[in-house]
C-alpha positions as CSV (number, residue, x, y, z in Angstrom):
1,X,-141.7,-25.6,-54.0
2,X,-141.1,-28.1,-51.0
3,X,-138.3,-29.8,-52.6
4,X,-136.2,-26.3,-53.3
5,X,-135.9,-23.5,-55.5
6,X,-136.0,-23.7,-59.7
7,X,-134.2,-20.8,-61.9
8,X,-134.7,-20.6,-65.4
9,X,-132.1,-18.3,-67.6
10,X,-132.2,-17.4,-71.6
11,X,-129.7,-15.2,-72.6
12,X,-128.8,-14.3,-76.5
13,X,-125.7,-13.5,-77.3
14,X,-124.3,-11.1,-79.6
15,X,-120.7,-10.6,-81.3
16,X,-119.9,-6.5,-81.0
17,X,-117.1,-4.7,-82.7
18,X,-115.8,-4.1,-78.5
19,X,-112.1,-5.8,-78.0
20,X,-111.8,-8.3,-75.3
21,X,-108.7,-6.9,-73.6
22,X,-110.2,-2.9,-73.9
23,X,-114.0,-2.8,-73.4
24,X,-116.0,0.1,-74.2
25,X,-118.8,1.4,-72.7
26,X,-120.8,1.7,-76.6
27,X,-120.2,-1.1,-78.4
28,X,-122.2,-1.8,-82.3
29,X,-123.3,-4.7,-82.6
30,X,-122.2,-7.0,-85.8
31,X,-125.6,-7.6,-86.9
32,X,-124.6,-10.3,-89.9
33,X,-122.7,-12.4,-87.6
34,X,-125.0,-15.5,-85.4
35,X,-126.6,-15.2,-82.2
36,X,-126.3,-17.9,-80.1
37,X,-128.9,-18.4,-77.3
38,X,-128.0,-19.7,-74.2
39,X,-130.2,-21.7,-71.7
40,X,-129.2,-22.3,-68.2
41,X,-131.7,-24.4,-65.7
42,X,-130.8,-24.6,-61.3
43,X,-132.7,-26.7,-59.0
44,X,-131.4,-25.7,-55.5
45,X,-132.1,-27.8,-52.6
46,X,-134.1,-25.4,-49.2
47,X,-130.8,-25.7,-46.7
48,X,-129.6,-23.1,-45.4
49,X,-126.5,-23.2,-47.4
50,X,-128.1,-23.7,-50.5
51,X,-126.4,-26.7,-53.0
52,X,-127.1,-27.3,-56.4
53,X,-129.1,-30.6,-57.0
54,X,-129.6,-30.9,-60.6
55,X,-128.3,-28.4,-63.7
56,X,-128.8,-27.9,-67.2
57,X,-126.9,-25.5,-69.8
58,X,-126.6,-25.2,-73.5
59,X,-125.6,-22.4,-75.8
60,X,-126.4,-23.0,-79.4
61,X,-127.3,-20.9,-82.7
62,X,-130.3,-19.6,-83.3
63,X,-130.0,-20.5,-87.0
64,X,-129.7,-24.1,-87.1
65,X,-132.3,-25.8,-88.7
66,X,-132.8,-28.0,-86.1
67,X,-133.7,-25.2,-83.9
68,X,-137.4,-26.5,-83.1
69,X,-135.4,-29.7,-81.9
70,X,-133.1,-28.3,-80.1
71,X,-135.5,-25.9,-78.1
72,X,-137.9,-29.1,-77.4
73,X,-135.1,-30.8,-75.9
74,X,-134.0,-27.8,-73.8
75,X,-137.3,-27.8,-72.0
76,X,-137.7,-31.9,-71.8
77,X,-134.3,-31.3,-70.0
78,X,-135.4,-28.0,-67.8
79,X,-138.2,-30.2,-66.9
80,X,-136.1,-33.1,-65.5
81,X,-133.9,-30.4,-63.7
82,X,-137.2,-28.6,-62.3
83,X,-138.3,-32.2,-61.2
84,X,-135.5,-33.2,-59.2
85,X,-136.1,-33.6,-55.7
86,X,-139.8,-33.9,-55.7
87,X,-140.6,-37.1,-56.4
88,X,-140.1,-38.0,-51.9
89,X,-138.3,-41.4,-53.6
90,X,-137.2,-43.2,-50.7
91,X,-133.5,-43.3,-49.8
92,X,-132.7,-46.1,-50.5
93,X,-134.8,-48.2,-53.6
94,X,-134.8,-52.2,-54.0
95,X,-132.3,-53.7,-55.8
96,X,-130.0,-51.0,-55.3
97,X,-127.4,-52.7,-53.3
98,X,-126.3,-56.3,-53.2
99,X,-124.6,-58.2,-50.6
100,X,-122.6,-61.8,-51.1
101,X,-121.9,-63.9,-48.7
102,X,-117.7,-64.6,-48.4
103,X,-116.1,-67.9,-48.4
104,X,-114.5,-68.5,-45.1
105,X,-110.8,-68.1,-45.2
């Protein structure tokens, strides 16, 4: 894409018997606990020191019962990230700055 480079990321989480302060190499997952699932959306611009233009995250259960919702508004939003930058809007838009005349002093 001309406008840079879009990353999508989906990651679901786990609770494990493994301590914070000691981690294991084997850990069991807890299986009755909830699983949150993560979304993370990165829209990049093509310099050569790539910055970020637009990002999106949100972590939240899988059990909720507004899951549907929440998953259709996770992609509306990836969408909008994944869209920045392509639209070649002009720099500078009418109406977005407005100059007064000042009263002499």
């Amino acid at each position: 894409d001309p406008s840079g480079t879009f990353g999508q990321l989906r990651l679901g989480l786990a609770q494990t018997t493994c301590r914070k302060r000691a981690p294991q190499r084997h850990c069991r997952v807890l299986e009755s606990r909830r699983k949150p699932v993560c979304l993370a959306c990165y829209k990049f611009d093509t310099g050569d020191v790539p910055k970020v233009l637009d990002k999106y995250h949100n972590c939240g259960p899988s059990h909720h019962l507004a899951a549907k919702e929440i998953r259709q508004r996770d992609e509306a939003e990836c969408r909008a990230v994944e869209e920045d930058g392509k639209g070649g809007d002009p720099l500078y838009l009418p109406g977005m700055f407005a100059f007064s005349r000042g009263l002499p002093a």
